[in-house]
C-alpha positions as CSV (number, residue, x, y, z in Angstrom):
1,X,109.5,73.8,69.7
2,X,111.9,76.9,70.7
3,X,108.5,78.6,72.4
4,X,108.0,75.8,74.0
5,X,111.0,75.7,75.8
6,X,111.3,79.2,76.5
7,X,107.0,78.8,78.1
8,X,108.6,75.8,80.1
9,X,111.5,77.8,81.3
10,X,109.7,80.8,82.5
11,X,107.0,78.2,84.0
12,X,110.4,76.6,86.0
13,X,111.2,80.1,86.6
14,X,108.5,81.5,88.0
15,X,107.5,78.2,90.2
16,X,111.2,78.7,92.0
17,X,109.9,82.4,93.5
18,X,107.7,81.2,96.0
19,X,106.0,83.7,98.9
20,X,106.6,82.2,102.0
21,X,103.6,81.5,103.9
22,X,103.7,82.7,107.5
23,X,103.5,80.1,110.3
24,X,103.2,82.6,113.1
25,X,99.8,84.5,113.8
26,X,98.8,87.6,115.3
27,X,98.5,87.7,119.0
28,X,97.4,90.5,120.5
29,X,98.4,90.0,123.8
30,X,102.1,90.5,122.3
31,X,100.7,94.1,121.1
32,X,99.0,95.3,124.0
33,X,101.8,97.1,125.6
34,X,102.4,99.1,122.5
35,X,98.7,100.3,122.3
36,X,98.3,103.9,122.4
37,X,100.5,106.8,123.1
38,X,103.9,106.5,125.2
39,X,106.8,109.0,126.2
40,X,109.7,107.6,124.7
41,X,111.5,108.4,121.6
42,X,113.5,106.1,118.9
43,X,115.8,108.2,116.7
44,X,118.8,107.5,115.3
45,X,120.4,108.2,111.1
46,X,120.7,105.2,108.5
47,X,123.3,104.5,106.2
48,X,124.9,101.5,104.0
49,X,128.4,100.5,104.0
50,X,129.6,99.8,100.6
51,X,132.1,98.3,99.1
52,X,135.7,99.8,99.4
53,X,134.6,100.8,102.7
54,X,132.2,103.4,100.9
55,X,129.2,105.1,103.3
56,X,125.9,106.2,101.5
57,X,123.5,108.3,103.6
58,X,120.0,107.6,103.1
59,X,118.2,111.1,102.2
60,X,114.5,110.6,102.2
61,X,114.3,107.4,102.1
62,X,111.5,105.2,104.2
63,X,111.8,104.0,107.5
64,X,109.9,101.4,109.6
65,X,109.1,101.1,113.4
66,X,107.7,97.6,114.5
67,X,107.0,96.4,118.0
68,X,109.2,92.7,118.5
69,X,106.4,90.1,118.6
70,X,106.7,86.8,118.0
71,X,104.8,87.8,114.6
72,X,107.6,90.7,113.9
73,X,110.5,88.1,114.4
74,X,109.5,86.4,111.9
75,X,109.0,89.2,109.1
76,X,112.5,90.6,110.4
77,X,114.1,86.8,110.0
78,X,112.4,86.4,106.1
79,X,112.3,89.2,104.5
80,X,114.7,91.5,106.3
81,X,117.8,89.0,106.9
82,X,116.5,86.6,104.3
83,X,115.0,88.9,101.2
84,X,112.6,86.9,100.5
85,X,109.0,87.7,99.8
86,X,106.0,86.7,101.9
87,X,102.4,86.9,102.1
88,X,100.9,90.2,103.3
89,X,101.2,91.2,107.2
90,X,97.5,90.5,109.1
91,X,96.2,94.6,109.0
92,X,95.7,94.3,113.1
93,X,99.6,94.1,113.3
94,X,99.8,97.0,110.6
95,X,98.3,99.2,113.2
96,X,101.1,99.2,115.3
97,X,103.9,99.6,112.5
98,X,105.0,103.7,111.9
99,X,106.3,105.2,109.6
100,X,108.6,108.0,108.3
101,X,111.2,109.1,106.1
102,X,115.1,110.4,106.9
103,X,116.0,113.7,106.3
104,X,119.3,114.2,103.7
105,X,121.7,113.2,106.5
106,X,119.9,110.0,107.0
107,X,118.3,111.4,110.4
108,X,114.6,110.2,111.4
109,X,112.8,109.6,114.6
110,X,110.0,108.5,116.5
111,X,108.3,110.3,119.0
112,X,105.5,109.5,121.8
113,X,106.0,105.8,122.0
114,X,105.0,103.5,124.4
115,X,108.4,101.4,126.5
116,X,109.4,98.7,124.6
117,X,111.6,96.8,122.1
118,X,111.2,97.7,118.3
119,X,112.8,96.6,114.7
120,X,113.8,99.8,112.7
121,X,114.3,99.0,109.0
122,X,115.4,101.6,106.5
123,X,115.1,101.1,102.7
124,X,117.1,103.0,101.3
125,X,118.3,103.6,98.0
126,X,121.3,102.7,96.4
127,X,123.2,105.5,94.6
128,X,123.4,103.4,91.5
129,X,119.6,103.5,91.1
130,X,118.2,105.1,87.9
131,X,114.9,107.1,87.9
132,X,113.4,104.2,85.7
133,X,115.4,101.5,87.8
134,X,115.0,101.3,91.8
135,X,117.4,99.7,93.4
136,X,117.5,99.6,97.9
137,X,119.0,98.0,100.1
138,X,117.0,96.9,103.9
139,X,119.4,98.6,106.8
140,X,118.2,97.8,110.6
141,X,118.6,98.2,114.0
142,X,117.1,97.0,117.1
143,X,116.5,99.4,120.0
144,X,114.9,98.8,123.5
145,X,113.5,102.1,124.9
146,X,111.9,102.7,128.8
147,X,109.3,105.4,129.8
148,X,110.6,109.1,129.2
149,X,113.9,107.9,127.4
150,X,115.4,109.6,124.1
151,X,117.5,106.3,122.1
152,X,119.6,107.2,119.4
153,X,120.4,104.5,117.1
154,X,122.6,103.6,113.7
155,X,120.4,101.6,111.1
156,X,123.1,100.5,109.0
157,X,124.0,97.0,106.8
């Protein structure tokens, strides 16, 4: 009888973590202006602010680039604001996502971009993390960048 209970309540469990199914689709129209190489750059440093008013600097940690689509704002809303999981992004919008890593002061960019608005989302990892136990937390930023313009930008939560 005890098994039982413990089967139903991981069953209860796991039914509660549902992936959220996206409602908005790919449109490539919306991804058109970021197709091939521009002359803009994004760069900028991430960090969190703790508690007790506590900075940590993320130091090699990944950081995303996304074009703002009406497919992006809705990854950004769920699973950046929201934390929760969804189903994996369509591979044509993959294509225009880049990626890269900070160096140890939390510094990054990206170079040869077309004009345009992007999300900029660091995971970074929290000092408390163990080598058997991640643990990140999802900084970002938004940044609007024209022809031939250097932006500098603070990814931060």
């Amino acid at each position: 009888m005890k098994r039982l209970m413990v089967l139903l309540l991981v069953f209860v469990m796991m039914s509660c973590a549902k992936t959220y199914e996206r409602e908005a689709t790919f449109i490539h129209e919306e991804y058109a202006p970021y197709e091939g190489q521009g002359t803009a750059r994004v760069c900028g440093q991430a960090y969190l602010s703790l508690e007790g008013g506590k900075q940590h600097t993320a130091s090699g940690d990944r950081v995303l680039l996304a074009p703002v689509t009406s497919y992006t704002k809705e990854a950004f809303q769920v699973k950046v604001l929201h934390g929760e999981t969804m189903v994996d992004p369509d591979p044509k919008a993959m294509k225009f996502e880049k990626h890269t890593k900070t160096d140890k002061e939390g510094r990054f960019c990206f170079t040869e971009l077309p004009a345009g608005e992007y999300y900029v989302v660091a995971d970074i990892v929290l000092p408390t993390s163990t080598k058997g136990h991640r643990e990140s937390q999802l900084a970002h930023a938004k940044a609007s960048v024209k022809p031939d313009e250097n932006v500098f930008i603070l990814v931060t939560r």
